[in-house]
N, C-alpha and C positions, 0 to 999 in steps of 0.2 A: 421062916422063909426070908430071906435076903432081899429088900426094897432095892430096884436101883431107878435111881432119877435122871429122868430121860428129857434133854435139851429139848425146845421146839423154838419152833418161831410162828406169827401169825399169820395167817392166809386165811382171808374174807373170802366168803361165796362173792363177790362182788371183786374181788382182786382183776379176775381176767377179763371184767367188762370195764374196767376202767378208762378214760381215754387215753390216759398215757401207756396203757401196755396196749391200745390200737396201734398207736405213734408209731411208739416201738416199732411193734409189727412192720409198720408198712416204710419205716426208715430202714431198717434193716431188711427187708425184704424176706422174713422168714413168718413161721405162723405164730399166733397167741400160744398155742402150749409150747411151742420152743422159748416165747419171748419170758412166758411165768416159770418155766425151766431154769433158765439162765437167773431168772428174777430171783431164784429159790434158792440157787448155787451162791449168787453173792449175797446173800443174806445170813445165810449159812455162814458162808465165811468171816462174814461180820461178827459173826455172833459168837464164833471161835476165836477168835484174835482180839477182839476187840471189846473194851468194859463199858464204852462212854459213845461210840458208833463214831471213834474217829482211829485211824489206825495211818501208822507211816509207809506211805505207798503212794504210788501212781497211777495214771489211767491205763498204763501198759499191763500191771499186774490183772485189772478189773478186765481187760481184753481178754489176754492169756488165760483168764480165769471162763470168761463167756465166749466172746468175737468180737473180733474187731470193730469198732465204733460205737461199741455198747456203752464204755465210759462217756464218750461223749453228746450223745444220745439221752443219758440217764443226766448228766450235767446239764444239758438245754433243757430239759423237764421238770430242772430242782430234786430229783430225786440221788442226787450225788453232789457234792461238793469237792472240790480241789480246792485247799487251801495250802498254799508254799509245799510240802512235801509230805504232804499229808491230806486223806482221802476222809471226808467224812461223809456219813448218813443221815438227810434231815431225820427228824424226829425217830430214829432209832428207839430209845425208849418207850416208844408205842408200839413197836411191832416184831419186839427181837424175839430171845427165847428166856422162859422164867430165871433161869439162874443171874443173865447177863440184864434181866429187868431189874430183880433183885439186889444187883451190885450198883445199875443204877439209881434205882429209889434209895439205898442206902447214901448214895453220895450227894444223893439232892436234899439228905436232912439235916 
């Protein structure tokens, strides 16, 4: 039988009681499963494009990706960064999926 190795990412029982996916919530005026939703989408996306949880983009892609104000939302909470033309994810390496942790523990040796 054929193995195939399936990308993840992490999510804590404790993910959607966090206070900053309340924030969310209540900044963006939609609920916690829409806001861990969106939370999931760009993480995902992180984890596909990206080896080191910093990729060349903007806050508009992270919108177009969720809604509107999400980048900057995720940027007042530290959960995003903008850095000149380039989007990163704090501590990505804690939370992405095996392969893209894998390429990072490799790079941090």
């Amino acid at each position: 039988m054929r193995r195939i190795d399936m990308a993840w990412i992490k999510l804590d029982h404790s993910t959607g009681n966090k206070p900053e996916v309340f924030i969310i919530s209540q900044r963006l005026e939609i609920n916690r499963a829409e806001t861990l939703g969106h939370l999931v989408a760009l993480w995902v996306w992180f984890d596909q494009v990206s080896e080191d949880g910093t990729i060349k983009g903007n806050k508009a892609m992270v919108d177009s990706l969720t809604l509107p104000g999400f980048a900057d939302t995720l940027i007042e909470l530290n959960w995003l960064k903008e850095i000149g033309d380039k989007l990163e994810l704090p501590n990505f390496c804690n939370h992405n999926g095996q392969t893209a942790k894998q390429r990072c523990q490799a790079q941090s040796r």
